[in-house]
TORKOL-4160 file (C-alpha; in steps of 0.2 Angstrom, whole numbers, padded with zeros to 4 digits, m for minus):
428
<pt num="1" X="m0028" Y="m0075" Z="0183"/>
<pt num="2" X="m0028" Y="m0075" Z="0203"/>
<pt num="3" X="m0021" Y="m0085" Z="0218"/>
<pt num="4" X="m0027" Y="m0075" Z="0230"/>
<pt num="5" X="m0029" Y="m0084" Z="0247"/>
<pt num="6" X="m0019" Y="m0098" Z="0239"/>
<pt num="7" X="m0005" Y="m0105" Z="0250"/>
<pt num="8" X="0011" Y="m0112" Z="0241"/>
<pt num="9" X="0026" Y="m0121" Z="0247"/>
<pt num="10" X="0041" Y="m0125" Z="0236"/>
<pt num="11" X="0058" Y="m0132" Z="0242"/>
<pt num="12" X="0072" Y="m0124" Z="0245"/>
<pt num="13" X="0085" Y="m0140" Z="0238"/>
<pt num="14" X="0091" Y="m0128" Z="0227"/>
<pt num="15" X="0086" Y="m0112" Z="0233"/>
<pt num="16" X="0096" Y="m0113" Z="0247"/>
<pt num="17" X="0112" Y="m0115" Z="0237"/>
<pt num="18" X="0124" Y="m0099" Z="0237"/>
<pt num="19" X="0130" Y="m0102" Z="0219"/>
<pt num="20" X="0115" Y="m0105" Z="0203"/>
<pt num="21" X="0110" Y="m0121" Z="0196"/>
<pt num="22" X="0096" Y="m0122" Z="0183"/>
<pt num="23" X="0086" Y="m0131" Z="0195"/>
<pt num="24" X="0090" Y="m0114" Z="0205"/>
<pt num="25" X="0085" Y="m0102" Z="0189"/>
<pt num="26" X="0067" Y="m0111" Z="0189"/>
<pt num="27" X="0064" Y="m0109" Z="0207"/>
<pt num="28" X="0067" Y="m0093" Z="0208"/>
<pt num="29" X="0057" Y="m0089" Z="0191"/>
<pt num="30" X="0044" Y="m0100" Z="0199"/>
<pt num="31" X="0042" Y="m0092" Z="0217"/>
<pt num="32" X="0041" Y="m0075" Z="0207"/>
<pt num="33" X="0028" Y="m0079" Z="0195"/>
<pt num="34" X="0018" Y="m0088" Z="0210"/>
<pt num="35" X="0019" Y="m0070" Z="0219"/>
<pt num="36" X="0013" Y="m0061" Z="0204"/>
<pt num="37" X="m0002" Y="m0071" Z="0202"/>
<pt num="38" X="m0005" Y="m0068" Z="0220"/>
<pt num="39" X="m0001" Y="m0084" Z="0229"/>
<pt num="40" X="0006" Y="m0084" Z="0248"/>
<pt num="41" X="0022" Y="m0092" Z="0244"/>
<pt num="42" X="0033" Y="m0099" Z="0258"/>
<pt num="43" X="0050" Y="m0110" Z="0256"/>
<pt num="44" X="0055" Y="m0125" Z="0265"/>
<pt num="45" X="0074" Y="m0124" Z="0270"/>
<pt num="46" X="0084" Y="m0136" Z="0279"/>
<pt num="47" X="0098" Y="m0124" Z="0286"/>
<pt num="48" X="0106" Y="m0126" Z="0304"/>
<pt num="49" X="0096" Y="m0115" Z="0318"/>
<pt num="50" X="0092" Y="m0114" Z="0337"/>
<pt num="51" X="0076" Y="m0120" Z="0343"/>
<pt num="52" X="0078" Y="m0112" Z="0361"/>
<pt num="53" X="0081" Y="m0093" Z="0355"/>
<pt num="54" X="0073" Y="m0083" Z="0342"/>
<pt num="55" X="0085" Y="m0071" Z="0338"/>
<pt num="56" X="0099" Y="m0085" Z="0339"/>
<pt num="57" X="0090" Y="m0093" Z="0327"/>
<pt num="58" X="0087" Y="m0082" Z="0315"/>
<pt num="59" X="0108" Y="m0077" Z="0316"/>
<pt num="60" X="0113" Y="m0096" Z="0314"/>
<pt num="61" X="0098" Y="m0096" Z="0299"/>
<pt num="62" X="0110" Y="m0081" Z="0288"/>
<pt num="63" X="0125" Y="m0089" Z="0295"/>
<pt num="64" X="0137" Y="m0096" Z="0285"/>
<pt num="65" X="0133" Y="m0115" Z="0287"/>
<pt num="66" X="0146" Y="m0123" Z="0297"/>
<pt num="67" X="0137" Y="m0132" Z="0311"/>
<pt num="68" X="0136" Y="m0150" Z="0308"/>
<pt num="69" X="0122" Y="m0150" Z="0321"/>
<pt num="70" X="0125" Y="m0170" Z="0322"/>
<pt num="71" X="0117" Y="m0174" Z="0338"/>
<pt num="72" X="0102" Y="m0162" Z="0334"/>
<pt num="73" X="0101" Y="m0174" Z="0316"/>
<pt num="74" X="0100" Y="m0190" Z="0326"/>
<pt num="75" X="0087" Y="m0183" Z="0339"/>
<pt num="76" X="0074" Y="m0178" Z="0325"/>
<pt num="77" X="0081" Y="m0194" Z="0314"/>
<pt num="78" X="0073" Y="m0204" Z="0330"/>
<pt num="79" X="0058" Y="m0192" Z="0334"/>
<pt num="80" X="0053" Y="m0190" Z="0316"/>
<pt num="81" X="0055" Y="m0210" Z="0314"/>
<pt num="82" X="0042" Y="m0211" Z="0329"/>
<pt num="83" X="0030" Y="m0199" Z="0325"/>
<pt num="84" X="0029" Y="m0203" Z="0308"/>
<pt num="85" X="0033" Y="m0185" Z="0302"/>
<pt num="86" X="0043" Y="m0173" Z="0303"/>
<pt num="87" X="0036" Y="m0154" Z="0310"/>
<pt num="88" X="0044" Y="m0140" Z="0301"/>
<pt num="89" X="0048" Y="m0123" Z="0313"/>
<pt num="90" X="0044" Y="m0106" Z="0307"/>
<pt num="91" X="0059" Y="m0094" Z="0305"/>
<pt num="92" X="0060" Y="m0079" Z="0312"/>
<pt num="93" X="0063" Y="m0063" Z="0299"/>
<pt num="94" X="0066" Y="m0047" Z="0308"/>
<pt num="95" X="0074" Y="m0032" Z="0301"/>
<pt num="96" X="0088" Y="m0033" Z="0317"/>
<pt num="97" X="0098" Y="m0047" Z="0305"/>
<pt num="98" X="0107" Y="m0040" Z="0291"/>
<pt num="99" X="0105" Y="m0050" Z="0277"/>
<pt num="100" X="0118" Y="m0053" Z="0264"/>
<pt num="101" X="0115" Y="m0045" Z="0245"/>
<pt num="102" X="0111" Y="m0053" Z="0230"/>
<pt num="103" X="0103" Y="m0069" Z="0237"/>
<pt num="104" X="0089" Y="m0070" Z="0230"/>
<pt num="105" X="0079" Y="m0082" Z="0246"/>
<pt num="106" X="0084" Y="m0071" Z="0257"/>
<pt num="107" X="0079" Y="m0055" Z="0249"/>
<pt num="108" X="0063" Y="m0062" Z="0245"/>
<pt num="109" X="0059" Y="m0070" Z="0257"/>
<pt num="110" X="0063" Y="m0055" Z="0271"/>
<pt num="111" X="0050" Y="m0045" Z="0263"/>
<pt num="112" X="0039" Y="m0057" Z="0257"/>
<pt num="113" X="0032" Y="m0077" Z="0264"/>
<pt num="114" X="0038" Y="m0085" Z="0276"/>
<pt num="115" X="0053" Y="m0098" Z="0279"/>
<pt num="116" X="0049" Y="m0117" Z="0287"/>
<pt num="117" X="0065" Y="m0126" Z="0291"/>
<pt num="118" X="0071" Y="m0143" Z="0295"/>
<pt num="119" X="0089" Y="m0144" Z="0298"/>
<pt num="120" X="0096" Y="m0155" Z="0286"/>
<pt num="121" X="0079" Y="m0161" Z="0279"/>
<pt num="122" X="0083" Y="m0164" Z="0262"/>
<pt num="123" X="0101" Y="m0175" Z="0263"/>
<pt num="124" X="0090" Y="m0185" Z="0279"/>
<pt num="125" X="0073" Y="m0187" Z="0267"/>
<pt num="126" X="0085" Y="m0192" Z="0253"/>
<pt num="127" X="0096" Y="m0206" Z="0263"/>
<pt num="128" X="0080" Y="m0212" Z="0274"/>
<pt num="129" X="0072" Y="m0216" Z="0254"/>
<pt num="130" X="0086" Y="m0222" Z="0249"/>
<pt num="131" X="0087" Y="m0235" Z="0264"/>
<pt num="132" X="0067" Y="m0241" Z="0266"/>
<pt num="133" X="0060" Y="m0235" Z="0252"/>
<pt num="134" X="0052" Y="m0219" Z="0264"/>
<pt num="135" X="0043" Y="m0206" Z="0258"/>
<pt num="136" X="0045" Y="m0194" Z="0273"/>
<pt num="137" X="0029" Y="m0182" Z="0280"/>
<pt num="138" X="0032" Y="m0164" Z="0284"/>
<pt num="139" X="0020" Y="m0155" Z="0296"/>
<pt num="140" X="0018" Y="m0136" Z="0294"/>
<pt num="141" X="0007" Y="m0126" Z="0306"/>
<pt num="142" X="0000" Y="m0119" Z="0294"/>
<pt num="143" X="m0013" Y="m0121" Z="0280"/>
<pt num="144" X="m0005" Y="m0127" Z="0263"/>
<pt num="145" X="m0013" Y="m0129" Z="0248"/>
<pt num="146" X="0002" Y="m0134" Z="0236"/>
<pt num="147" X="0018" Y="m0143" Z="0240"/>
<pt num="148" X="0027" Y="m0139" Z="0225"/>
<pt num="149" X="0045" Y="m0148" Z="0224"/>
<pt num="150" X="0056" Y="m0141" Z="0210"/>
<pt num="151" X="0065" Y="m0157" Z="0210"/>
<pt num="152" X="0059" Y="m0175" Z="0212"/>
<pt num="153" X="0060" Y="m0178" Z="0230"/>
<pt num="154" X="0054" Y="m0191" Z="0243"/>
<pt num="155" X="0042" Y="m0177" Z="0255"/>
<pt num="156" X="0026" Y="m0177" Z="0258"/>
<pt num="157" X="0018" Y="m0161" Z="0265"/>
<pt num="158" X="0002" Y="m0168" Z="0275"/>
<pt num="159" X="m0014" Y="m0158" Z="0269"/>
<pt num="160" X="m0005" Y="m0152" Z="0254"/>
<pt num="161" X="m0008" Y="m0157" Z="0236"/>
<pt num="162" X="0011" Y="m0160" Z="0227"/>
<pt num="163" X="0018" Y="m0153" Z="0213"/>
<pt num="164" X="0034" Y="m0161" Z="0206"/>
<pt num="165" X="0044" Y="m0151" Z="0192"/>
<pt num="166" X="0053" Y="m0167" Z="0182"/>
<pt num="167" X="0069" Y="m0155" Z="0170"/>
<pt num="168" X="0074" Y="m0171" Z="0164"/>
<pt num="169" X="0079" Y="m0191" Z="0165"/>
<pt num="170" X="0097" Y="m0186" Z="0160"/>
<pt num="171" X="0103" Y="m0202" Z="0173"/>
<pt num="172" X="0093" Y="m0213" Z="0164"/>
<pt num="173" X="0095" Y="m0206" Z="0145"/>
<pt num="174" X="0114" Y="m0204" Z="0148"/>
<pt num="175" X="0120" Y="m0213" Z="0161"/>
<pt num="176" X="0137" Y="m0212" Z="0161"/>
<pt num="177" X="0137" Y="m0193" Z="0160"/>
<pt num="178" X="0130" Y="m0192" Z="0180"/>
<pt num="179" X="0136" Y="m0199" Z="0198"/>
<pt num="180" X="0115" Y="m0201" Z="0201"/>
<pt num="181" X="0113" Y="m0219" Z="0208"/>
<pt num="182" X="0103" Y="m0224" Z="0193"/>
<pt num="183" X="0093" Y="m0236" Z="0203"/>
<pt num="184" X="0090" Y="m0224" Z="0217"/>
<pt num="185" X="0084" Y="m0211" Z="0203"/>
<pt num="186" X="0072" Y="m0220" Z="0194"/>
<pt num="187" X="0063" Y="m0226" Z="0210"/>
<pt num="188" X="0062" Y="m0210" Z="0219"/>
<pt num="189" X="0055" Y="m0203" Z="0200"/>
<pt num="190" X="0043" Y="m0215" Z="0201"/>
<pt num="191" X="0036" Y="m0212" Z="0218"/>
<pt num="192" X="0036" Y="m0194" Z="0215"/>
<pt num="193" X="0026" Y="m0194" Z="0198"/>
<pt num="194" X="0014" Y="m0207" Z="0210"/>
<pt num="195" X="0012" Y="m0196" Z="0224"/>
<pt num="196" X="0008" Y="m0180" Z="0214"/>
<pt num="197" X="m0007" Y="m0173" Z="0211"/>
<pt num="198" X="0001" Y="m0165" Z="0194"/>
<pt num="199" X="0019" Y="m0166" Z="0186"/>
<pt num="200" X="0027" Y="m0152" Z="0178"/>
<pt num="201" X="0038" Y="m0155" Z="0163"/>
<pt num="202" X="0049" Y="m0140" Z="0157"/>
<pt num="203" X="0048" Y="m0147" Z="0138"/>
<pt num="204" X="0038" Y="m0159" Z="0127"/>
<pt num="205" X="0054" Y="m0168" Z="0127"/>
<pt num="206" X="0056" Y="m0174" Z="0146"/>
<pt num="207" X="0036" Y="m0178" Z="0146"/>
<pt num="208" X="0040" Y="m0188" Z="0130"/>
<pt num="209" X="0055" Y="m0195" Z="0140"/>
<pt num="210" X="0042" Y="m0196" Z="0155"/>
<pt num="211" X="0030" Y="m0206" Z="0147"/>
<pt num="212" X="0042" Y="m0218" Z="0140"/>
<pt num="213" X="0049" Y="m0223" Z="0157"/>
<pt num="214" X="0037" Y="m0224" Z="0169"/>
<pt num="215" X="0015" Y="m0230" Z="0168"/>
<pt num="216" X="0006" Y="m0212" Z="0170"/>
<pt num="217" X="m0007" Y="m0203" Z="0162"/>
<pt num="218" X="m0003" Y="m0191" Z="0151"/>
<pt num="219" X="m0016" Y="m0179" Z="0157"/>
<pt num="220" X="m0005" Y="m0179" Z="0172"/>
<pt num="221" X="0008" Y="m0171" Z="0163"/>
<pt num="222" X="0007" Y="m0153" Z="0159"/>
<pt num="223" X="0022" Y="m0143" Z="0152"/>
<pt num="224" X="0027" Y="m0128" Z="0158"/>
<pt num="225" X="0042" Y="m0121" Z="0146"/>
<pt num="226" X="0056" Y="m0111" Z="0157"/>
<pt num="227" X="0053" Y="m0091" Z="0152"/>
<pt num="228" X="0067" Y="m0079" Z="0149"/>
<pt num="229" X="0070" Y="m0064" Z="0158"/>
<pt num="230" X="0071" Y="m0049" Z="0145"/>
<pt num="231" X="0089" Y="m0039" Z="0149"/>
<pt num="232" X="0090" Y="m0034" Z="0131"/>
<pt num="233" X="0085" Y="m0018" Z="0136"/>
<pt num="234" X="0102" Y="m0016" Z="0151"/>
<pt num="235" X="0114" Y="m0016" Z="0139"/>
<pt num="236" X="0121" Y="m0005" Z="0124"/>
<pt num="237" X="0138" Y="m0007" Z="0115"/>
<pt num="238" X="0149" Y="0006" Z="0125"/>
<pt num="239" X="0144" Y="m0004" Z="0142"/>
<pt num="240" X="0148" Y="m0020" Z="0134"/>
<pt num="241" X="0165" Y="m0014" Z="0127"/>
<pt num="242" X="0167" Y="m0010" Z="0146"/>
<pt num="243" X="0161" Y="m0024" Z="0156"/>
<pt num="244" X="0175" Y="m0032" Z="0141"/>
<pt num="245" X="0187" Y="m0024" Z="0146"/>
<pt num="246" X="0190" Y="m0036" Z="0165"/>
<pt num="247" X="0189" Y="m0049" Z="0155"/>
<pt num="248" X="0201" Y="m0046" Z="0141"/>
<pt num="249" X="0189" Y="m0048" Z="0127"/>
<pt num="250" X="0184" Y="m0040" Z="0111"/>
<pt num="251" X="0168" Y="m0035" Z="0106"/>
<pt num="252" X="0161" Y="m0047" Z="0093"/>
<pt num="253" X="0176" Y="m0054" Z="0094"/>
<pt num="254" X="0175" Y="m0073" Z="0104"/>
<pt num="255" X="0164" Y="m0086" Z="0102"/>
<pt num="256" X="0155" Y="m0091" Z="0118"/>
<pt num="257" X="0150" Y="m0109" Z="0127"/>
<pt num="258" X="0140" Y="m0104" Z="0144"/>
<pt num="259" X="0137" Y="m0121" Z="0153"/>
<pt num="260" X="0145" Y="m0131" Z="0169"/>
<pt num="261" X="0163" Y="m0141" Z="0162"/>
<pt num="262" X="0154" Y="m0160" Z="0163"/>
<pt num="263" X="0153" Y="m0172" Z="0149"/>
<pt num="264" X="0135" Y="m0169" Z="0145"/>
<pt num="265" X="0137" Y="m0152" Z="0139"/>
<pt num="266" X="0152" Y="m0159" Z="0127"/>
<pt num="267" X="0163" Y="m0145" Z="0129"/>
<pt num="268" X="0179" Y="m0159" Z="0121"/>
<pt num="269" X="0170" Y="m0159" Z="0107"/>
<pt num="270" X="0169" Y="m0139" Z="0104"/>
<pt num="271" X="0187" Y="m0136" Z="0109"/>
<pt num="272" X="0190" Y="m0150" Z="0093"/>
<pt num="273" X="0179" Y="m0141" Z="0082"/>
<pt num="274" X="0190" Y="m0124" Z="0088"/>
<pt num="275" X="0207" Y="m0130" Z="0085"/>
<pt num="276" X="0202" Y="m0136" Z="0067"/>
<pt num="277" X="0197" Y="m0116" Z="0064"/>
<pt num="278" X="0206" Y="m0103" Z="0053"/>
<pt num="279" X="0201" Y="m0089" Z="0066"/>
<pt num="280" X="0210" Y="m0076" Z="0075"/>
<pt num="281" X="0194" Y="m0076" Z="0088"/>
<pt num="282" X="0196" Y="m0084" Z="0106"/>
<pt num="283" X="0186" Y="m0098" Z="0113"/>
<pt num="284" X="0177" Y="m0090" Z="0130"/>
<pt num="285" X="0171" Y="m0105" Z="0142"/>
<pt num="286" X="0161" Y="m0098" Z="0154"/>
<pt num="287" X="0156" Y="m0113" Z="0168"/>
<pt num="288" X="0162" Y="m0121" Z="0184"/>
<pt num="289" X="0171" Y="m0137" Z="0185"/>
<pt num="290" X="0160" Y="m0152" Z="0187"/>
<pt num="291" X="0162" Y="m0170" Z="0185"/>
<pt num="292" X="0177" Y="m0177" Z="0175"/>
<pt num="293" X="0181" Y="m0159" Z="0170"/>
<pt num="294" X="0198" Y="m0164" Z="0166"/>
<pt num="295" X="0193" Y="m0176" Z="0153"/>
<pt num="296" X="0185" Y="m0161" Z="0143"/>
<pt num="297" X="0198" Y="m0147" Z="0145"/>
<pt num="298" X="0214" Y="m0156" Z="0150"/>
<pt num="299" X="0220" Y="m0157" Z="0132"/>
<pt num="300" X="0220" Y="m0139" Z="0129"/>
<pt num="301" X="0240" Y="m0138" Z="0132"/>
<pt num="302" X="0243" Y="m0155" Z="0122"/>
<pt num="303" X="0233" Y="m0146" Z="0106"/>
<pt num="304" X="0237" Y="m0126" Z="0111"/>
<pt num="305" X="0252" Y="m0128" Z="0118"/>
<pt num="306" X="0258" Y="m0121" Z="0136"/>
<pt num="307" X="0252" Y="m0102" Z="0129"/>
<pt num="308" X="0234" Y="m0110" Z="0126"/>
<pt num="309" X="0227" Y="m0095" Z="0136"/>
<pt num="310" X="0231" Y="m0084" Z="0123"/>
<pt num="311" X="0216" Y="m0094" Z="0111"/>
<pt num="312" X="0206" Y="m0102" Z="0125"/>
<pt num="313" X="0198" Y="m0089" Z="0140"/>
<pt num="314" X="0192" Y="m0100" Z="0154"/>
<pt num="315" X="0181" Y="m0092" Z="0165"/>
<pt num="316" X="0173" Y="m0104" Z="0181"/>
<pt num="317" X="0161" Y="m0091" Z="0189"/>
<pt num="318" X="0155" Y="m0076" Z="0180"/>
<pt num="319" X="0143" Y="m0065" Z="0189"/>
<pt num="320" X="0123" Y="m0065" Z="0181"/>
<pt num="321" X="0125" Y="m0047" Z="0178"/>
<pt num="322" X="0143" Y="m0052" Z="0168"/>
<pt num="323" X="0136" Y="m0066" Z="0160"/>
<pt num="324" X="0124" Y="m0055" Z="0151"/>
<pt num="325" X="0138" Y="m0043" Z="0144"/>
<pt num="326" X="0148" Y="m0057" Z="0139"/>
<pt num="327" X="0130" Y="m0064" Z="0127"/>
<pt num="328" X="0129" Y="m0047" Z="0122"/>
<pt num="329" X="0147" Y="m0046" Z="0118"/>
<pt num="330" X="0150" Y="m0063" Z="0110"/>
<pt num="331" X="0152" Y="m0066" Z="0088"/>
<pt num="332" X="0141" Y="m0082" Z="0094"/>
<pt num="333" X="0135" Y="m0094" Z="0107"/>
<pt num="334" X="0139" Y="m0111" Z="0103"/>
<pt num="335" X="0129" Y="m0125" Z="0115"/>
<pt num="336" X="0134" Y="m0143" Z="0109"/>
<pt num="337" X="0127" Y="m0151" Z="0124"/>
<pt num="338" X="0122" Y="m0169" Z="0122"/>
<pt num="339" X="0106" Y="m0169" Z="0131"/>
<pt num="340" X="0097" Y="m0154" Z="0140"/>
<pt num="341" X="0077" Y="m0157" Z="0148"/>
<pt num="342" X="0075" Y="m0137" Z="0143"/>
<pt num="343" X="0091" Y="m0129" Z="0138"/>
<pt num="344" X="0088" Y="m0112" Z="0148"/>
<pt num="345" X="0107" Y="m0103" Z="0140"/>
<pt num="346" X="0104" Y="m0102" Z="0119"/>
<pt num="347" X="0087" Y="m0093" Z="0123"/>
<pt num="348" X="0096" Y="m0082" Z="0134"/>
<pt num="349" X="0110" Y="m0078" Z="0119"/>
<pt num="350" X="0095" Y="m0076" Z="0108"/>
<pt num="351" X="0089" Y="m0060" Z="0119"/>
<pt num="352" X="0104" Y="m0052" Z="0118"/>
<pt num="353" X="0106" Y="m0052" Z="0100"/>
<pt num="354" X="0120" Y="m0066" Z="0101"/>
<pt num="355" X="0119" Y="m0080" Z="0086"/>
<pt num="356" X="0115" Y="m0095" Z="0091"/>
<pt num="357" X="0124" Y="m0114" Z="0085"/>
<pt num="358" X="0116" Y="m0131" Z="0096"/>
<pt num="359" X="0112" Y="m0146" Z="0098"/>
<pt num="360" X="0098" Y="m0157" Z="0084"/>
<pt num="361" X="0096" Y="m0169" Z="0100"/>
<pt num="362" X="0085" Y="m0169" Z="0116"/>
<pt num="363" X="0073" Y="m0152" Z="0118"/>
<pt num="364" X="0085" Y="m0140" Z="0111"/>
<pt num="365" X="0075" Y="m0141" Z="0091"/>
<pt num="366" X="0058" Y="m0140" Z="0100"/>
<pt num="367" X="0064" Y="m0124" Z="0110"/>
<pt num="368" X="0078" Y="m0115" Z="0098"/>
<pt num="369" X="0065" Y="m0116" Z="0083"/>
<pt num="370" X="0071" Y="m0110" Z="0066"/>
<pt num="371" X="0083" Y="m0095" Z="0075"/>
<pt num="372" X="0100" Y="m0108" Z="0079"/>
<pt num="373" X="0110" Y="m0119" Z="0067"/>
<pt num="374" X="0111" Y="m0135" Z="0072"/>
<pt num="375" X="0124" Y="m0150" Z="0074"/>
<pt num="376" X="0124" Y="m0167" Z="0077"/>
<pt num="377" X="0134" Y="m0165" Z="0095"/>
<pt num="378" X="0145" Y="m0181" Z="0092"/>
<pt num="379" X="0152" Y="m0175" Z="0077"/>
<pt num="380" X="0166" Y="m0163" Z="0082"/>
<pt num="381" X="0171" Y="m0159" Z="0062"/>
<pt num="382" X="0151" Y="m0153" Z="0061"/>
<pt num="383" X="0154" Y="m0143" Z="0073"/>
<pt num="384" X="0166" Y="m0135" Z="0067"/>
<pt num="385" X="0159" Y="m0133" Z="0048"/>
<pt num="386" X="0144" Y="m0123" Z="0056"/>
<pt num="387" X="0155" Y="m0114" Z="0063"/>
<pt num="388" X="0163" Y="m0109" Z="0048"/>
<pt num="389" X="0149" Y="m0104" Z="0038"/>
<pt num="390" X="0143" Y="m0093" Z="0052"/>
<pt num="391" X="0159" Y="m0086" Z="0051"/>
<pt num="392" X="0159" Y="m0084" Z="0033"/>
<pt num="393" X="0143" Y="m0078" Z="0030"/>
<pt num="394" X="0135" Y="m0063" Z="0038"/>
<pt num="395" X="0119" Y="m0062" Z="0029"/>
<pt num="396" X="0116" Y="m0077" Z="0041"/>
<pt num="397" X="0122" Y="m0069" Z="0056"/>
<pt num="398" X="0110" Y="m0056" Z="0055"/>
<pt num="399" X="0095" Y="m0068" Z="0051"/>
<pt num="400" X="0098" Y="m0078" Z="0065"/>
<pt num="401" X="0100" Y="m0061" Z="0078"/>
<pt num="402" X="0083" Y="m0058" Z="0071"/>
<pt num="403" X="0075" Y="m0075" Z="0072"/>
<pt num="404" X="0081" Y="m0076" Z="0088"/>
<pt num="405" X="0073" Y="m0060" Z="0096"/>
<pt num="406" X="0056" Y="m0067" Z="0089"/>
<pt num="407" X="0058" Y="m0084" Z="0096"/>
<pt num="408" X="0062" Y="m0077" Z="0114"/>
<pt num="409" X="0046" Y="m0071" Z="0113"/>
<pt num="410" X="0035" Y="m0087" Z="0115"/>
<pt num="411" X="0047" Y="m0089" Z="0133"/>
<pt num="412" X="0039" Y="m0073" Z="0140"/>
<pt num="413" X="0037" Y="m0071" Z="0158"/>
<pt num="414" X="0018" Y="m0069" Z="0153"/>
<pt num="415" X="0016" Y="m0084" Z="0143"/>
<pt num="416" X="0024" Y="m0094" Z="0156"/>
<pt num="417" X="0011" Y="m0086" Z="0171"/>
<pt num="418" X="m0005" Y="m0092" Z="0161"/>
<pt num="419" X="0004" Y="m0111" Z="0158"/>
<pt num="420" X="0008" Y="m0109" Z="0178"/>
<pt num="421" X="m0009" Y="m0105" Z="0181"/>
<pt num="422" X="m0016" Y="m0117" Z="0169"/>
<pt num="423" X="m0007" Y="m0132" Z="0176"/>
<pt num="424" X="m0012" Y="m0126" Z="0196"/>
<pt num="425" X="m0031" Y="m0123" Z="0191"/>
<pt num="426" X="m0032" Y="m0141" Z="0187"/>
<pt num="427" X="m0030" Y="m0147" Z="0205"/>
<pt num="428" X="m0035" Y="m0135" Z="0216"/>
């Protein structure tokens, strides 16, 4: 399996973004398994520079963004409009800028390809679809061979075949879960799954979902599962116990929800299931705050009382390297979200020996296998009875530790390369 001489460019929508996303996770899993295959891989940002100076604009590039650059919008805006397309600039990457750690664009890429950038590219593509419909043409001076978007988005890169990765039709499956204009999403899906040369779906689910919705071939569909990185190996009790210690926690002694505070991921519904428990464990939620946040946790005092920290541990941002004590740590991982296109978190518990409760909705059966117990996700009093006979029975812990290293293994980084290859080979 070779790209060699192969020239791919995926967005940077996500990439760009200082803190994770999912979305984020793939990209960076994609642009790494592209380099191992031996692909010239290359981003396309949209971060604020300076066309006059080079070094100027590499500094603005690694800056933190806080130019609104709002005369420079409405010039390319017009010039674009007029052209017809858009022409990305090159970025310069010299070793005189020193870039900021664990960033995982920038340490790529100042090593590795290269970085194309329109300021603002992505919010102007996305309003100019929004308004006439516009699928907008990038120019890059250089010879590309993929566009790959990692989201569906309204670019075209002229001489390039297009990828789209579709995750999931979450705005359309559960639409009062999102702020996505619904009408706005299912167009712009729709144009992308027409202007691509292949979609990508990350489970059999979403091409299910796919297929469903819109008029497209099947054979235009090729699913890619998200792999899982292997950190089994980083961590042994003493460190865990540690790591535990900032946080307060007990080894084996919490039960674990890793996932963004939102309605989808049906964290309410947990916290039910939790008060109704005879434990002495805490409840660790691990996630930033997102939309209506308040309506999932804002009854913890009314149901805890003022001390509810004492039961509930609210954490909004752990770091990746904290997040994989914290699995390690944890009695289980429970993920009752209502809908997921993948699910990337209970096969990340599984690798780190961490039990695993979930969802029987969406992908999360087709990915968890026979290594999780499962609940119906609306049912907060199912919840908690699977929680109960975990608790209550540790012949099923350990079943479930051992299912669960097994089943991580058909997520490998190997088995994701050959579908990633697979999928490419059909169109170049």
């Amino acid at each position: 399996m070779n790209f060699q001489g192969i020239n791919v460019l995926v967005d940077g929508y996500n990439l760009e973004m200082i803190q994770g996303t999912g979305i984020k996770t793939y990209g960076i899993t994609l642009v790494k398994t592209l380099t191992s295959l031996g692909a010239n891989v290359d981003i396309l940002c949209s971060r604020y520079t300076n066309d006059n100076n080079l070094l100027l604009s590499e500094a603005l590039f690694f800056d933190i963004q806080k130019h609104n650059g709002n005369n420079l919008q409405i010039k390319r805006i017009i010039i674009g409009i007029i052209k017809g397309f858009y022409t990305a600039k090159k970025v310069p990457i010299s070793d005189f800028i020193i870039k900021r750690e664990a960033d995982f664009i920038f340490d790529y890429l100042a090593s590795s390809g290269e970085i194309f950038n329109i300021y603002n590219c992505y919010k102007i593509t996305n309003n100019l679809y929004k308004l006439i419909q516009l699928e907008t043409k990038v120019k890059i001076k250089k010879k590309i061979d993929i566009w790959h978007a990692t989201y569906a988005l309204p670019i075209k890169v002229i001489g390039a075949k297009k990828v789209t990765t579709i995750h999931d039709l979450i705005p359309l499956k559960l639409p009062y879960t999102t702020l996505d204009d619904k009408k706005s999403f299912f167009n712009l899906t729709k144009d992308a799954i027409k202007s691509s040369a292949m979609i990508l779906a990350v489970s059999e689910n979403t091409k299910k979902d796919i297929l469903h919705c819109f008029d497209v071939d099947p054979d235009r569909i090729y699913v890619t599962h998200q792999p899982i990185i292997d950190n089994s190996l980083l961590v042994k009790e003493d460190a865990t116990n540690i790591n535990l210690k900032k946080y307060k926690l007990k080894y084996k002694k919490y039960i674990l929800f890793v996932g963004t505070i939102e309605p989808k991921k049906n964290v309410g519904r947990l916290i039910d299931a939790y008060s109704c428990l005879d434990t002495d464990m805490q409840l660790v939620i691990a996630g930033k705050k997102g939309w209506l946040w308040e309506d999932e946790i804002g009854k913890l005092e009314a149901i805890f009382g003022k001390g509810f920290n004492r039961k509930i541990k609210l954490l909004e941002y752990v770091s990746k390297k904290d997040l994989i004590y914290l699995y390690h740590g944890a009695f289980c991982f429970v993920f009752p979200s209502l809908y997921e296109g993948f699910g990337l978190p209970p096969l990340e518990a599984m690798s780190l020996g961490c039990p695993v409760i979930t969802s029987n909705v969406a992908s999360l059966p087709e990915v968890c296998g026979d290594a999780a117990l499962y609940v119906d996700p609306y049912n907060s009093d199912d919840i908690r009875q699977m929680l109960e006979k975990l608790i209550n029975n540790p012949q099923i812990q350990t079943q479930l530790i051992e299912k669960g290293k097994e089943r991580v293994k058909l997520f490998s980084m190997e088995n994701y390369a050959k579908k990633l290859y697979e999928a490419y080979t059909k169109i170049l």
